[in-house]
C-alpha angles and dihedrals in degrees: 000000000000102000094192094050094055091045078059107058098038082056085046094056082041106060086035081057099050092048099051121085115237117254146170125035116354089191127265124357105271110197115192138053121354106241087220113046103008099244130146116269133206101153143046090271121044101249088214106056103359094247103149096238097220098083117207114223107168132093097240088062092053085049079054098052095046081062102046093046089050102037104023104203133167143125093282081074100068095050089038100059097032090063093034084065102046115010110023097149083074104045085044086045100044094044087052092050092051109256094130111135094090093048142081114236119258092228104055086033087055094044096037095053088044089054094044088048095057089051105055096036081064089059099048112091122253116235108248109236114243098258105206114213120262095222082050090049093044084050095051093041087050085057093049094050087044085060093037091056085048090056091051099056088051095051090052090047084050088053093047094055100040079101116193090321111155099249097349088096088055085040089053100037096054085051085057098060094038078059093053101038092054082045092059093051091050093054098044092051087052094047084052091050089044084055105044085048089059108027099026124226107300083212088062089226115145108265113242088023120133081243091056088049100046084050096053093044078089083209108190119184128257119262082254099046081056089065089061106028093206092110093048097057090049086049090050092048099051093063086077092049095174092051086046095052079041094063097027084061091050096052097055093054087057101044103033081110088073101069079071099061093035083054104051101072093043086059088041086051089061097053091034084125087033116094130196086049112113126194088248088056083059097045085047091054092042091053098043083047103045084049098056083046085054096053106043086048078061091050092048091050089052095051101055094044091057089049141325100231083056088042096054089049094055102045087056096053085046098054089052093038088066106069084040094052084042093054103040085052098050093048097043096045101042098035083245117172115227103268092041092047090046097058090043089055097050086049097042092055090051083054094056091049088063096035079059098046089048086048088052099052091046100056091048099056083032083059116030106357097092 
């Protein structure tokens, strides 16, 4: 089990929990005097500060309210996704205009499905990468140096024979050392492969790994990447790859909250001549829809766990299923004919591809970069 994952996701209910305002019964109607803030109650909230006025003291009930902070789960939930999958301009329209009660909030829907995601993606397997043997990849570099030593002796033939041509002796010459040069490459990868057969990686990285192979790219940093020293410390922390994916990982878990704010000026930019539309309608619309991409993310990882063949489907209809999820939610929400709602769509799925890309380089520097 990944204990920090599921630390995780019991913070993240809880957050969603915290964010999100109490509805619903609050037990049996309590009249008298509000245990808070002292006013007079007739109902099952204190009108006066919206404490529920049956207070719980037993340790089943605090049981009770652990699971319903994790999983958060009520009946909200089952008008909220249903509407998030296949009709999300309503749910987006109806929240802004108030009608909030029934549904669950954007905002601890958003965090609690980020933190549930996170959780369950620790728990899929990871596909194991195809290792080719070392005695399989010395074979196949032998035979690379063999071709390469081929190469040189019919550059050198080539040489021999230029004659007294004006410029084909340079031409030929300059061949020659190309040749030589590859064949000296060649051999030193194969007297690297010999070694490690005999001796094994003093890093204790498997030979033939992705790791093995990001360590050995022996990547060093521009004259002008020195100045800043951001690309050397990434450079520095790749050597180790797994504690890089490690922190990369983590850091996505802390700052997933950023593709909201990165989102929301991108949506703002589409309705700039449009009035009636406020910055919160639009952070409405991101987190409805970051949540749905989140799910159906779940949904892909799943899939291809359970088998490749099903996976593959689903990642096709999913793939379909996002710029119609992009445009039923742009016209619903923002009342869009169909032409209007189309090009903001287009438009809208380039800028996620920027929002993504930003994400991506944030998280980097954010996770490697100091």
């Amino acid at each position: 089990m990944d204990i920090e994952g599921a630390g995780g996701a019991v913070t993240g209910g809880l957050v969603a929990a915290a964010v999100e305002k109490p509805t619903g019964h609050a037990g049996e109607t309590h009249v008298g005097v509000c245990s808070d803030c002292g006013a007079e109650t007739s109902g099952k909230f204190c009108s006066n500060c919206g404490q529920p006025t049956h207070v719980h003291r037993t340790l089943l009930h605090l049981g009770e309210e652990l699971l319903h902070g994790v999983m958060h789960f009520d009946a909200r939930i089952w008008r909220t996704l249903p509407l998030l999958a296949f009709n999300p301009g309503r749910l987006t329209r109806e929240w802004v205009q108030g009608k909030r009660t029934r549904y669950v909030s954007p905002l601890a829907l958003f965090l609690f499905t980020l933190f549930v995601m996170f959780f369950a993606l620790s728990f899929m397997p990871h596909p194991e990468a195809h290792i080719e043997p070392l005695a399989e990849r010395i074979a196949a570099q032998r035979v690379l140096v063999a071709e390469a030593e081929k190469a040189v002796v019919a550059a050198k033939a080539e040489l021999a024979t230029a004659g007294e041509a004006p410029g084909a002796s340079g031409v030929a010459s300059g061949v020659v050392a190309a040749t030589e040069g590859a064949l000296l490459v060649q051999k030193s990868n194969l007297a690297k492969m010999e070694k490690e057969a005999v001796e094994g990686r003093k890093d204790g990285l498997e030979s033939g790994s992705w790791q093995a192979a990001l360590a050995d790219m022996n990547l060093q940093p521009t004259e002008g990447d020195k100045a800043t020293g951001m690309t050397t410390t990434v450079l520095k922390k790749l050597k180790n790859p797994d504690l890089a994916v490690y922190k990369l990982q983590q850091t996505m878990y802390k700052f997933a909250f950023l593709l909201v704010p990165l989102s929301i000026p991108f949506v703002a930019l589409l309705f700039l001549w449009k009035r009636g539309f406020t910055l919160y309608d639009h952070g409405v619309f991101v987190l409805y829809s970051l949540t749905f991409m989140a799910l159906l993310l779940m949904v892909i990882v799943l899939a291809f766990t359970l088998n490749q063949v099903v996976g593959g489907f689903v990642l096709t209809l999913g793939s379909l299923a996002i710029p119609v999820h992009v445009f039923a939610q742009l016209k619903g929400a923002y009342s869009l004919r169909i032409f209007s709602a189309l090009w903001r769509t287009v438009f809208l799925l380039t800028f996620c591809n920027i929002v993504v890309a930003l994400f991506i380089v944030a998280i980097v520097y954010l996770g490697l970069g100091h």
